[in-house]
N, CA and C of each residue as an Amber inpcrd file, in Angstrom:
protein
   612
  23.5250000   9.0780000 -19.6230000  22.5120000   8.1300000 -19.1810000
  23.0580000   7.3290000 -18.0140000  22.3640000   7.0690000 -16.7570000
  22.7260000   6.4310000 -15.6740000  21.2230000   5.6010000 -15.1290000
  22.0430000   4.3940000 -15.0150000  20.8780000   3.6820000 -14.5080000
  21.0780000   2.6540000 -12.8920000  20.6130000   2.2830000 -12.4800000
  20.4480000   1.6710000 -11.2450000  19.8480000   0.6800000 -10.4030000
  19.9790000  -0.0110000  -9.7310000  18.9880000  -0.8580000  -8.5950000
  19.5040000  -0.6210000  -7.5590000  18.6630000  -0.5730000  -6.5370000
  18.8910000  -0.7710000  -5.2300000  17.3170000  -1.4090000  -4.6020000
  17.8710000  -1.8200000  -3.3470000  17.4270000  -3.1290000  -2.6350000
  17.2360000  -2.4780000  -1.1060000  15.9040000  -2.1020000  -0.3200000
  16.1670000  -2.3350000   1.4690000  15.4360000  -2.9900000   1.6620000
  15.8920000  -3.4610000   2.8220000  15.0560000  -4.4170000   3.9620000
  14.8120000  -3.7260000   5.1770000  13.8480000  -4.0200000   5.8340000
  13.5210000  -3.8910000   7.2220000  13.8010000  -5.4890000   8.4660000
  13.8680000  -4.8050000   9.7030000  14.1140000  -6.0840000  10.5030000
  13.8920000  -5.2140000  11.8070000  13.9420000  -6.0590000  12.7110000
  13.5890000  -5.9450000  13.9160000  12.3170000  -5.1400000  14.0950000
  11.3430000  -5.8840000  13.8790000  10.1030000  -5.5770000  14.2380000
   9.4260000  -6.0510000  15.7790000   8.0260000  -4.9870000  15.8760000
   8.0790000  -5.6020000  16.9820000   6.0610000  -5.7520000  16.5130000
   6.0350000  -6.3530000  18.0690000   4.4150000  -7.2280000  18.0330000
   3.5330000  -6.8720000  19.7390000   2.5550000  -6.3460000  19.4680000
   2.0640000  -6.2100000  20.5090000   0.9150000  -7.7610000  20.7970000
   1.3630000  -8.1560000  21.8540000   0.5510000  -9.5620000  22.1670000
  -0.1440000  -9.2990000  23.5390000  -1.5620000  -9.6020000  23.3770000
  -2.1460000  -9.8770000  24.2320000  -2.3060000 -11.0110000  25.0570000
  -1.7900000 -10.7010000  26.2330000  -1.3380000 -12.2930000  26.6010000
  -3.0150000 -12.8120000  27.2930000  -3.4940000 -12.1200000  27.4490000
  -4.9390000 -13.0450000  28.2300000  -5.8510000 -13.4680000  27.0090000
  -5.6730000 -13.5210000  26.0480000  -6.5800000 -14.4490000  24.7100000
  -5.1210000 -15.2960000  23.7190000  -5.4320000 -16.2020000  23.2350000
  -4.7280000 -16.7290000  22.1490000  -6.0560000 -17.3130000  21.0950000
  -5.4460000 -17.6240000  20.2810000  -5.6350000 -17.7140000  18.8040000
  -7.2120000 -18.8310000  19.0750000  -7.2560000 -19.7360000  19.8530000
  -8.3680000 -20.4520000  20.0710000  -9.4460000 -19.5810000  20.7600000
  -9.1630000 -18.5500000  21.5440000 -10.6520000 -17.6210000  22.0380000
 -10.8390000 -16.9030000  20.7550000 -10.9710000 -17.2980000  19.9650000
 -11.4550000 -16.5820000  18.4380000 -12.2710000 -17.2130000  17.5050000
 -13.3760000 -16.7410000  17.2250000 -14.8300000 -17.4430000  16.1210000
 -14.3100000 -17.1060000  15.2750000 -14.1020000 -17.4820000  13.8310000
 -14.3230000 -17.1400000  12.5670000 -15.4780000 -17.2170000  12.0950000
 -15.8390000 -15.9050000  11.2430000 -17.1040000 -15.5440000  10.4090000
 -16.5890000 -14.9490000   9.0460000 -17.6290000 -15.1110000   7.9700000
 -17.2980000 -14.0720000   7.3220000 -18.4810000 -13.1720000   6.9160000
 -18.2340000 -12.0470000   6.2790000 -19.5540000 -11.0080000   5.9210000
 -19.3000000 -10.6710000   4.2260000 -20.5000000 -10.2800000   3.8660000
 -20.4600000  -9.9500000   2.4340000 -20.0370000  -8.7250000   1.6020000
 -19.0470000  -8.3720000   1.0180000 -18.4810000  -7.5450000   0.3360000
 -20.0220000  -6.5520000  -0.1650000 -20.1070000  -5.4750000  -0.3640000
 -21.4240000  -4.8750000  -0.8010000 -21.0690000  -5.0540000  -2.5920000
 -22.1520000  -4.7880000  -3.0250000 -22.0430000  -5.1190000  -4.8040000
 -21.6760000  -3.6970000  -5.5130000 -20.4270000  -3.3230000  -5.9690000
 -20.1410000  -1.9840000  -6.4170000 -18.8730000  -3.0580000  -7.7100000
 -19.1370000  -2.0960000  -8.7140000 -18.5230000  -2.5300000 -10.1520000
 -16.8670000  -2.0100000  -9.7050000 -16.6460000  -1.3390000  -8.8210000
 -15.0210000  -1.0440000  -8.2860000 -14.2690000  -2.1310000  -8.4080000
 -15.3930000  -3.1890000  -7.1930000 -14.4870000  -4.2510000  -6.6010000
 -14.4500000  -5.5890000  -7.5980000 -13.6010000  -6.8240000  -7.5280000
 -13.4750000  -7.6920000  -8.3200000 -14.7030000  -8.7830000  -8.6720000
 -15.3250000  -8.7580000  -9.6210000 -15.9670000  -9.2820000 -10.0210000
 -17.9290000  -8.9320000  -9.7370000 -17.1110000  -7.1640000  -9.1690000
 -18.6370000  -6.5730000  -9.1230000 -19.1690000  -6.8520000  -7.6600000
 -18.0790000  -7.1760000  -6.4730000 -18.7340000  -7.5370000  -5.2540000
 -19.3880000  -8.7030000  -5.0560000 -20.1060000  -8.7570000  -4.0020000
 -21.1150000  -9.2180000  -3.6510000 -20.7370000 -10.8410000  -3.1670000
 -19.3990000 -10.8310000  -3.2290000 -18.6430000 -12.0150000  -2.2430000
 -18.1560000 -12.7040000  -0.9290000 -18.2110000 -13.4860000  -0.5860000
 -17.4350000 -13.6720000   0.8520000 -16.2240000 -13.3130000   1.0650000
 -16.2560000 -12.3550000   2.0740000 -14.9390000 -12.1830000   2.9130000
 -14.9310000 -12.8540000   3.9170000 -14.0350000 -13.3790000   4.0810000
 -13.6310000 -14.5980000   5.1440000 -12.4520000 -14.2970000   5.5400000
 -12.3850000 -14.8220000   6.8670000 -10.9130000 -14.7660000   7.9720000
 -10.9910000 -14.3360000   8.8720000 -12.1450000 -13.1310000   8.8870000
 -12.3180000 -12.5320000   9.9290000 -12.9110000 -13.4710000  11.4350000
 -12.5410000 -12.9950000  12.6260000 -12.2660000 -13.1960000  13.7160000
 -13.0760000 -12.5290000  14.8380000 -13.7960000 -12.8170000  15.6450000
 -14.3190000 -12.3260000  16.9300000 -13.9910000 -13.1790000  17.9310000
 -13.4000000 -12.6260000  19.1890000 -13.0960000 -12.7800000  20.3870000
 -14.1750000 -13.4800000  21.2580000 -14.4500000 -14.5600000  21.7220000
 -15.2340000 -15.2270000  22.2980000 -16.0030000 -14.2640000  23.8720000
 -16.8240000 -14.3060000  24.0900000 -17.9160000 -13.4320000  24.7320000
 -16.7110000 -13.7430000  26.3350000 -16.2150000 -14.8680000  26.6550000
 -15.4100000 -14.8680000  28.2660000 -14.4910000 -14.1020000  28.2380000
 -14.0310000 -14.0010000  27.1690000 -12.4200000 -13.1960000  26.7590000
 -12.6690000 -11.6550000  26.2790000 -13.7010000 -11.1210000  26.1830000
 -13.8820000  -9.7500000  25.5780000 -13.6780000  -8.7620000  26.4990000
 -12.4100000  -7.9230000  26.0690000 -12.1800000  -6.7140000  27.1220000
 -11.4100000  -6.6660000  28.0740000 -10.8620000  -8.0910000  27.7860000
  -9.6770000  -8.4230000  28.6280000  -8.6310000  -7.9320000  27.9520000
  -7.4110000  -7.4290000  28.3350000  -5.9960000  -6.7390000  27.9850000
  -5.0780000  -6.7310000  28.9320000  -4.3270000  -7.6610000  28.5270000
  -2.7190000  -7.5650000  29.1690000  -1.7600000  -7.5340000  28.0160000
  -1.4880000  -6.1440000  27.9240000  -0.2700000  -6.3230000  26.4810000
   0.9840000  -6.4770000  26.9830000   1.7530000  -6.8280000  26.1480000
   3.0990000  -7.0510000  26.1630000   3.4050000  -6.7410000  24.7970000
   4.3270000  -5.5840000  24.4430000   5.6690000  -5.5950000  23.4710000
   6.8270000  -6.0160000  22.8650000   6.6250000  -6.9160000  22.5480000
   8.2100000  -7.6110000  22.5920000   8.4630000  -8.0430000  20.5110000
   9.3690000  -8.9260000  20.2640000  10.0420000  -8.8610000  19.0250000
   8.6930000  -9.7500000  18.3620000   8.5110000  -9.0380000  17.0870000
   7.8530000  -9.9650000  16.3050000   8.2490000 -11.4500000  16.2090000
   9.6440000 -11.4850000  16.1690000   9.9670000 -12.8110000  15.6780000
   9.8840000 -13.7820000  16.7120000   9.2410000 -13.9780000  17.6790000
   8.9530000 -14.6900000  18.4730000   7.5440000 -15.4780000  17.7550000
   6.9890000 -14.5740000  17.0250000   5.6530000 -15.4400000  16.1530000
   6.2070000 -15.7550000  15.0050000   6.5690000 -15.1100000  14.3390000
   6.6520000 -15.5740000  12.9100000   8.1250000 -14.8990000  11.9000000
   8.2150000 -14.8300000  11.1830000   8.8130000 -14.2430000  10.1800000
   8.9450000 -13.2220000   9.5020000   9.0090000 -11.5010000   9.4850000
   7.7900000 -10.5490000   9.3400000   9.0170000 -10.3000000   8.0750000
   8.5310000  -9.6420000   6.7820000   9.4910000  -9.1390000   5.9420000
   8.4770000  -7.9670000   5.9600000   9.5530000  -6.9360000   5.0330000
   8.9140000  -5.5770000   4.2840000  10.9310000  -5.3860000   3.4740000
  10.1670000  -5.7310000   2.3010000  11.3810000  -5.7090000   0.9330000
  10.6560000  -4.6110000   0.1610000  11.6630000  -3.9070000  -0.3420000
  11.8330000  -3.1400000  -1.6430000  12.9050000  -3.4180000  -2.3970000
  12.1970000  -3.5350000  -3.8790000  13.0220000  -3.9260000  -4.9520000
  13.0570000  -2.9000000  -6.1220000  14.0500000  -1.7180000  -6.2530000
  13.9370000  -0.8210000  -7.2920000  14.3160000  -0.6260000  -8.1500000
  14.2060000  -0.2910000  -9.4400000  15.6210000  -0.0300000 -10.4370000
  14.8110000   1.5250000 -11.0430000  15.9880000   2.4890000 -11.2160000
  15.4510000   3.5240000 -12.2490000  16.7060000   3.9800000 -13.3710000
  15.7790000   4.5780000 -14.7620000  16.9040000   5.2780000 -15.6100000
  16.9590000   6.1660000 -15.7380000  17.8340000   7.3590000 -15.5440000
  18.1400000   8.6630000 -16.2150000  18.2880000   9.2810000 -17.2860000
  18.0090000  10.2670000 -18.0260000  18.7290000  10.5310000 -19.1120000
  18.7200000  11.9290000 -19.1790000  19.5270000  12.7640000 -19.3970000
  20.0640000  13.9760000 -19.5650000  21.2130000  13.9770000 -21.2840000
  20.5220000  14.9210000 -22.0500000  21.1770000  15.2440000 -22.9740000
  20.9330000  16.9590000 -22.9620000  22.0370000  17.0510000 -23.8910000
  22.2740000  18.7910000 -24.4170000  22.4670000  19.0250000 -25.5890000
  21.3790000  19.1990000 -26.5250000  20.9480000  19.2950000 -28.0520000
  21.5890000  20.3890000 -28.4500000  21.5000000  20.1420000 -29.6560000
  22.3430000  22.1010000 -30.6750000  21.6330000  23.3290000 -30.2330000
  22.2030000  24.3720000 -30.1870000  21.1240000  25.5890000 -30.1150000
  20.6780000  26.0260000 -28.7250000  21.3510000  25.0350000 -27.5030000
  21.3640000  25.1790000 -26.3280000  19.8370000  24.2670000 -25.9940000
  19.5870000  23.1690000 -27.1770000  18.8150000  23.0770000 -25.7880000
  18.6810000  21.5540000 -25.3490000  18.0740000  21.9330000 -24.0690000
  18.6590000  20.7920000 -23.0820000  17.2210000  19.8040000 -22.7610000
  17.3260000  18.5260000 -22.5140000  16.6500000  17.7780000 -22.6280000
  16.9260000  16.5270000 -21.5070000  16.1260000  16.3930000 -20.6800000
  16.3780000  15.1120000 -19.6410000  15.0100000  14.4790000 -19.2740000
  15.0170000  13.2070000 -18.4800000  14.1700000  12.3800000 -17.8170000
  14.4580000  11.3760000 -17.3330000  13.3050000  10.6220000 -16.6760000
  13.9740000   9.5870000 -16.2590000  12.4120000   8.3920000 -15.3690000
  12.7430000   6.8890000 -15.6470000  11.4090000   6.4990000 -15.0540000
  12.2710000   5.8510000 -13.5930000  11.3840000   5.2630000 -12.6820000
  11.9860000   5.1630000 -11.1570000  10.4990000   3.9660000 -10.6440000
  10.9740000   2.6890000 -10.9020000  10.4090000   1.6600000 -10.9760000
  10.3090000   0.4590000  -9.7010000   9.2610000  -0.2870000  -9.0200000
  10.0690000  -1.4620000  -7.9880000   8.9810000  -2.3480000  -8.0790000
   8.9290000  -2.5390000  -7.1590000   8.1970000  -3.9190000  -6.4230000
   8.3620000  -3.6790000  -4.6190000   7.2930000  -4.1580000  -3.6460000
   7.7960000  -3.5730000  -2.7630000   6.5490000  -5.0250000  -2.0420000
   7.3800000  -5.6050000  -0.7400000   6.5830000  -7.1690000  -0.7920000
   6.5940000  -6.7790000   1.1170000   5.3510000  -6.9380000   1.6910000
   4.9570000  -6.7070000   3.0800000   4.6960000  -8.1250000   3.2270000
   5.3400000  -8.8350000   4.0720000   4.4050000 -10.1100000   4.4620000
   4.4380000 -10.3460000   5.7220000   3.4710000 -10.4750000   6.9620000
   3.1750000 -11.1870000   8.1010000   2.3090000 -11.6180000   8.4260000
   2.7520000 -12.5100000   7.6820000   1.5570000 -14.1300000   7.8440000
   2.1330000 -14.5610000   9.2990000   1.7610000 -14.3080000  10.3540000
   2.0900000 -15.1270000  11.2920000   0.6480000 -14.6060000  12.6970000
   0.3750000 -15.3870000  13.5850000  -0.9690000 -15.2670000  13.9630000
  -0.0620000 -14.5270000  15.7100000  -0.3330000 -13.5260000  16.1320000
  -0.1830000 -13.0910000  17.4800000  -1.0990000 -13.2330000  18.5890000
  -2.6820000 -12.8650000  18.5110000  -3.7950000 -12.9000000  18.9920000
  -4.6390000 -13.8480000  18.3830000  -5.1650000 -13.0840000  17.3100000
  -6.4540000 -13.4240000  16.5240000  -5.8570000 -13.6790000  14.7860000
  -6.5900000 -15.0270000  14.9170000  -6.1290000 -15.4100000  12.9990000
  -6.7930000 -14.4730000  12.1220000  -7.1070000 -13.5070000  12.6390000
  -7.4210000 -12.4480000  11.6210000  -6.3520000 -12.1810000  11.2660000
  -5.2800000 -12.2800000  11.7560000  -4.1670000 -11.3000000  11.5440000
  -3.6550000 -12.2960000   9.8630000  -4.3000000 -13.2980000   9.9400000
  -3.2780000 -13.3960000   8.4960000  -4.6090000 -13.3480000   7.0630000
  -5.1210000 -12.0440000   7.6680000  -6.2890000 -11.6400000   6.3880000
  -5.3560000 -10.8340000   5.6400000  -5.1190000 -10.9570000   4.7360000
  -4.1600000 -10.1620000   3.5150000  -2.6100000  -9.9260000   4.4430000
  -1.7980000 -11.1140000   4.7440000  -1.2060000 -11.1150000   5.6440000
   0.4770000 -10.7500000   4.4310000   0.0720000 -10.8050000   3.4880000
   0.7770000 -10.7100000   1.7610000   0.4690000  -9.7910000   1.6170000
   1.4290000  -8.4620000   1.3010000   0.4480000  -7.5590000   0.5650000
   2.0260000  -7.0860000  -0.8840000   1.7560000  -7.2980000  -1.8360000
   2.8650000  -7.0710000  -2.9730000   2.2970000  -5.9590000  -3.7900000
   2.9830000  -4.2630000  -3.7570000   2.5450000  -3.5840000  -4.3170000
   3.4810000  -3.8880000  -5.8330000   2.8310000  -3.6870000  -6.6080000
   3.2340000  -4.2680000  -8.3640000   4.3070000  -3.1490000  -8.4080000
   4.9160000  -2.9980000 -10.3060000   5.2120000  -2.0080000 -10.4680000
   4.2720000  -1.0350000 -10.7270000   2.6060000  -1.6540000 -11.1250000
   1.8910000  -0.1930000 -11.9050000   1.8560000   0.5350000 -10.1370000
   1.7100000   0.1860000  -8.7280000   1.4740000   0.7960000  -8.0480000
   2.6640000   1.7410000  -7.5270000   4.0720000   1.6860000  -8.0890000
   5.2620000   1.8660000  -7.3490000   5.9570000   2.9230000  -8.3300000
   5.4070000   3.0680000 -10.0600000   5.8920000   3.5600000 -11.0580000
   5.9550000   4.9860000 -10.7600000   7.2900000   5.7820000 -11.2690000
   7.1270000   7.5210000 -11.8990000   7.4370000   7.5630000 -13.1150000
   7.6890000   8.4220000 -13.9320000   8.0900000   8.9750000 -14.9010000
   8.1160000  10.7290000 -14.7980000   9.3540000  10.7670000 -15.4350000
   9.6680000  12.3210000 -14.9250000  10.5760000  12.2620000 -16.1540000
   9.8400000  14.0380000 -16.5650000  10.6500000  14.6900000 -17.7420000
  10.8330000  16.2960000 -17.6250000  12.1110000  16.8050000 -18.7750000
  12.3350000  18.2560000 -18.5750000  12.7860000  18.8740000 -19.8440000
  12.7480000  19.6280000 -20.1080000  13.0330000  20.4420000 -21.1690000
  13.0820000  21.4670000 -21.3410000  14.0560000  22.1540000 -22.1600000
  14.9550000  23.9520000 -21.6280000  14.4670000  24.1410000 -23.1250000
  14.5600000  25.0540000 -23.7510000  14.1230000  25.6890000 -25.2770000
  14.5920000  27.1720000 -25.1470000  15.8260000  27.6910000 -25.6150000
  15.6410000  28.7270000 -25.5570000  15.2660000  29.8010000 -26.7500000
  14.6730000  30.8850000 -26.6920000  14.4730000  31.7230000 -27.2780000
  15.5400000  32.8680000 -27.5950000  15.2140000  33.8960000 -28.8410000
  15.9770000  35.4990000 -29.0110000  15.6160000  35.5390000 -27.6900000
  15.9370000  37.2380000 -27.5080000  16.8930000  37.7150000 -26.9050000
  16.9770000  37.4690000 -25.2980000  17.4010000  35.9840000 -25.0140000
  17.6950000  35.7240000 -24.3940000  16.2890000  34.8610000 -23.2120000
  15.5810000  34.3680000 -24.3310000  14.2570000  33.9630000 -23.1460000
  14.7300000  32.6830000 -23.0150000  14.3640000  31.6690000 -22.3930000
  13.9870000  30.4020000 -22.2190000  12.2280000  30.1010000 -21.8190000
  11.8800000  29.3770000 -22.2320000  11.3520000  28.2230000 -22.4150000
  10.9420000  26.7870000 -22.0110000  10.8500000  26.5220000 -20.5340000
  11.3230000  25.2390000 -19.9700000   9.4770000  24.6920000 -19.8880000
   9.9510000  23.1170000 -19.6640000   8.7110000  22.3710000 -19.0130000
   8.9280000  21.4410000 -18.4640000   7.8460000  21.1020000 -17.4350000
   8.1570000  19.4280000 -16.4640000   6.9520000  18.5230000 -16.6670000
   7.6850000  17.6030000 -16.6550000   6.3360000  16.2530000 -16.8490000
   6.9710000  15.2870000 -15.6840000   5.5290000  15.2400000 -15.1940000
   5.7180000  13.8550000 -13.8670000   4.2530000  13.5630000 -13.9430000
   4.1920000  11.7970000 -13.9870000   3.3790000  11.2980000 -14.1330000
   3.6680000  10.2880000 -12.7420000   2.6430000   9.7320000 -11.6170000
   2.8640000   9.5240000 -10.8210000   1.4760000   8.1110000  -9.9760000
   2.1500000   7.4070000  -9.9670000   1.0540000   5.9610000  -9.7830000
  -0.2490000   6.6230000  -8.6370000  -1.5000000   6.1580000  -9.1650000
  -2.3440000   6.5170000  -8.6430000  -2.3920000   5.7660000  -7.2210000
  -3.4280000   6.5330000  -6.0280000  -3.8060000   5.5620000  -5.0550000
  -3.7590000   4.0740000  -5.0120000  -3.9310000   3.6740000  -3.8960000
  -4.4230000   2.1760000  -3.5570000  -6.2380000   2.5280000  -3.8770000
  -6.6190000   1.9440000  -4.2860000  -8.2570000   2.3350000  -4.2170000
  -9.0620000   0.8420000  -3.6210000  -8.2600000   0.0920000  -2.7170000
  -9.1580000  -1.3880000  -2.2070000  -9.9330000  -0.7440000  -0.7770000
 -11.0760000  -1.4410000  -1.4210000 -12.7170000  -0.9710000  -0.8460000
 -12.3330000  -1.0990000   0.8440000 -12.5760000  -0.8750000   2.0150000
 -13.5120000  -0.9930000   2.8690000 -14.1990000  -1.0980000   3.4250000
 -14.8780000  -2.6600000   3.6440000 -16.7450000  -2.8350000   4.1600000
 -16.4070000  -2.4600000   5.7860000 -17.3330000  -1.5940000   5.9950000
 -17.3290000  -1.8220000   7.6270000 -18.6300000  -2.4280000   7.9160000
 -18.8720000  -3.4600000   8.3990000 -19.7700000  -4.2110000   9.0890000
 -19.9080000  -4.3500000  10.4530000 -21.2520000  -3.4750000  10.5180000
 -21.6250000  -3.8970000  12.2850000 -22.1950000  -5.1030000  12.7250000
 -21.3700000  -5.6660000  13.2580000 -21.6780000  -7.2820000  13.8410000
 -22.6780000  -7.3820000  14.9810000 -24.0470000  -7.5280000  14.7290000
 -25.0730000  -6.8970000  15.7110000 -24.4410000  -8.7680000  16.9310000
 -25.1030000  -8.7310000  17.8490000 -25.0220000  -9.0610000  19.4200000
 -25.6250000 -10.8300000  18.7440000 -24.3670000 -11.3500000  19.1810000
 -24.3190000 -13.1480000  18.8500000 -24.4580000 -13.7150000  20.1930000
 -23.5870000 -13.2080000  21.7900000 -23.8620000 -12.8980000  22.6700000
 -24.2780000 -12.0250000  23.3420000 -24.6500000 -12.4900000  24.8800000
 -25.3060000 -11.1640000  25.9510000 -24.2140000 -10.4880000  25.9870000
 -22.9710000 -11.1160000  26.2320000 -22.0640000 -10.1440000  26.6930000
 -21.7140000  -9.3970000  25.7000000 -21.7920000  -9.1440000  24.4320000
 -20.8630000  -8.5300000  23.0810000 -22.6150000  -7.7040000  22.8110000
 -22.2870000  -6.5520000  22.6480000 -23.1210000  -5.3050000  22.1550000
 -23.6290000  -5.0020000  20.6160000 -22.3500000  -4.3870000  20.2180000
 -21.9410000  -4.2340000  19.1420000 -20.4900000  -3.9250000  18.7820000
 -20.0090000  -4.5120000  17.7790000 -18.5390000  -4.6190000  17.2440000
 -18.5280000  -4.1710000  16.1650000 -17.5470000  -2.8750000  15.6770000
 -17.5460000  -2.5210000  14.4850000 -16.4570000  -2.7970000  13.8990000
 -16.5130000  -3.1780000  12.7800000 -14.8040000  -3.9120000  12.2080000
 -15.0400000  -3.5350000  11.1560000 -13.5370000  -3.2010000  10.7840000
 -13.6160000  -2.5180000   8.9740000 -12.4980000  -3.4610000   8.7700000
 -12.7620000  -3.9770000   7.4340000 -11.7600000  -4.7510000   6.8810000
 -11.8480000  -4.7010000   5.3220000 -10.6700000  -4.9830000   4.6870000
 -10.4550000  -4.6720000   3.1420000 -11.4460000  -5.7550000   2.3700000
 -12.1270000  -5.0860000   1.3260000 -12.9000000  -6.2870000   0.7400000
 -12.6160000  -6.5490000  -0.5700000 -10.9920000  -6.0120000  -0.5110000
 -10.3070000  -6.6140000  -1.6370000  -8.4000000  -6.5440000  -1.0600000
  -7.8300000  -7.2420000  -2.0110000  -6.1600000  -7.5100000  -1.4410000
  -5.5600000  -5.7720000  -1.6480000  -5.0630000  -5.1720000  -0.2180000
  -4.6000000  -4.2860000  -0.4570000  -3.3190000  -3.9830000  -2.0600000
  -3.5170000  -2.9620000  -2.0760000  -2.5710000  -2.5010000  -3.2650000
  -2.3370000  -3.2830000  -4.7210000  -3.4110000  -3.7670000  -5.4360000
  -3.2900000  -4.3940000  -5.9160000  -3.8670000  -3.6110000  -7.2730000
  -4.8710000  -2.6990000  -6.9880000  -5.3210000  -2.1550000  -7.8730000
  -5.5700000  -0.7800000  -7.2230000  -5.0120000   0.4180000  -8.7040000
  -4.7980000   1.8300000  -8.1270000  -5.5180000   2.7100000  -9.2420000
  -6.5000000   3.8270000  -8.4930000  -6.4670000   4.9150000  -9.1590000
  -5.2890000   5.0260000 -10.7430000  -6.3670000   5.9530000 -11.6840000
  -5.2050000   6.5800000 -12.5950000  -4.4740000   6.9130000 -12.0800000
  -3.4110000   7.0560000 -12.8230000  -1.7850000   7.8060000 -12.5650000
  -2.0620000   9.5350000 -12.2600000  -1.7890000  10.3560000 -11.8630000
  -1.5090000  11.5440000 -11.8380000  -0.6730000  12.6590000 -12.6820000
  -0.9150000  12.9680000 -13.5810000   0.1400000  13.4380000 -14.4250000
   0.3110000  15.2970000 -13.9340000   1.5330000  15.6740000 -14.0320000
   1.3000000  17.0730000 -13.7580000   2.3410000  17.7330000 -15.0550000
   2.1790000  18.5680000 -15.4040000   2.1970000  19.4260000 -16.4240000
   3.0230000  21.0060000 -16.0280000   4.2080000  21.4560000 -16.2260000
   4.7810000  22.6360000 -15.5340000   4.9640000  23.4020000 -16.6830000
   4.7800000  24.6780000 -17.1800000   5.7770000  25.3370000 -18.4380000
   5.6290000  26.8470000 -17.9230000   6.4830000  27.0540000 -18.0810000
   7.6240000  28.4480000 -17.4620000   8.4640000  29.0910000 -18.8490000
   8.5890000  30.5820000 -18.7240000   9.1630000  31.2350000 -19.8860000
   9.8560000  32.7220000 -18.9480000  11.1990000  32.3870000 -19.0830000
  11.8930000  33.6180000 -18.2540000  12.7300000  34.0020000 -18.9170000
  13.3550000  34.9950000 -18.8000000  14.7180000  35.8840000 -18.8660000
  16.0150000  35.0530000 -18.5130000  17.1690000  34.7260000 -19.5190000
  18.1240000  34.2020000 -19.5730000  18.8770000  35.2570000 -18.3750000
């Protein structure tokens, strides 16, 4: 039996900034989540944070590349631990598994352009989203068969909704704007798990 943690970080990120708008050429609005029993509490809520570019400033672009950390603070942590186990029973037969567990924390809350940017600016995938479990087993048979099988069970999708809302014309100058944004906190809630099922019978 062997068990473990390990820990990475990321750093040196970078940020694309538009230097001809800042954070004040930006309206906040929000739009309504559609009503589906998926989302939390059955929909039909305000999403808020969202951001449109003021009608003088639209379509203007001067980017620049440079280090995130000139805005803010950006993390992306992973936190893991998993256990092993491998045994070898009487009669030859052999028996192992093992689960492979974390936590894994995205945060850039910090505003570059548009304060949209700190709409789910947190995003903490749990362990149910990060979990495996994995198993094996040898069995052998007379004259000389084996017997084996695999089990892996494996965390389902992210399943957080997507409203795309067309923002019909507030000004002359703005047409139409299509923006898709999450109408729930990424990764927070996932699809069933995936389980897969292997069994094999060969010649020793």
């Amino acid at each position: 039996m062997s068990a473990g943690y390990y820990r990475n970080w990321y750093g040196n990120f970078w940020a694309t900034d538009n230097t001809l708008v800042a954070p004040a050429d930006f309206t906040p609005f929000c739009i309504t989540a559609p009503g589906d029993a998926r989302l939390p509490g059955g929909g039909g809520y305000d999403v808020c944070g969202l951001a449109d570019v003021v009608p003088s400033k639209f379509g203007l672009v001067d980017s620049v590349v440079t280090q995130a950390s000139h805005f803010g603070d950006r993390q992306l942590v992973n936190d893991f631990f998993n256990v092993t186990l491998n045994a070898r029973l009487a009669n030859g037969i052999l028996f192992g598994g093992g689960i492979d567990t974390g936590r894994s924390v995205d945060d850039r809350c910090f505003v570059v352009d548009s304060p949209q940017d700190l709409l789910n600016c947190r995003v903490v995938t749990p362990l149910s989203g990060n979990t495996q479990v994995k198993a094996f087993g040898t069995y052998p048979l007379p004259y000389d068969f084996l017997v084996s099988a695999v089990f892996q069970n494996i965390a389902g999708p992210d399943d957080s909704a997507l409203v795309y809302q067309l923002i019909r014309d507030k000004w002359q100058a703005v047409k139409i704007t299509a923006i898709g944004t999450p109408a729930a906190m990424p990764n927070q809630r996932h699809d069933s798990a995936s389980a897969i099922v292997a069994l094999r019978a060969n010649a020793a």
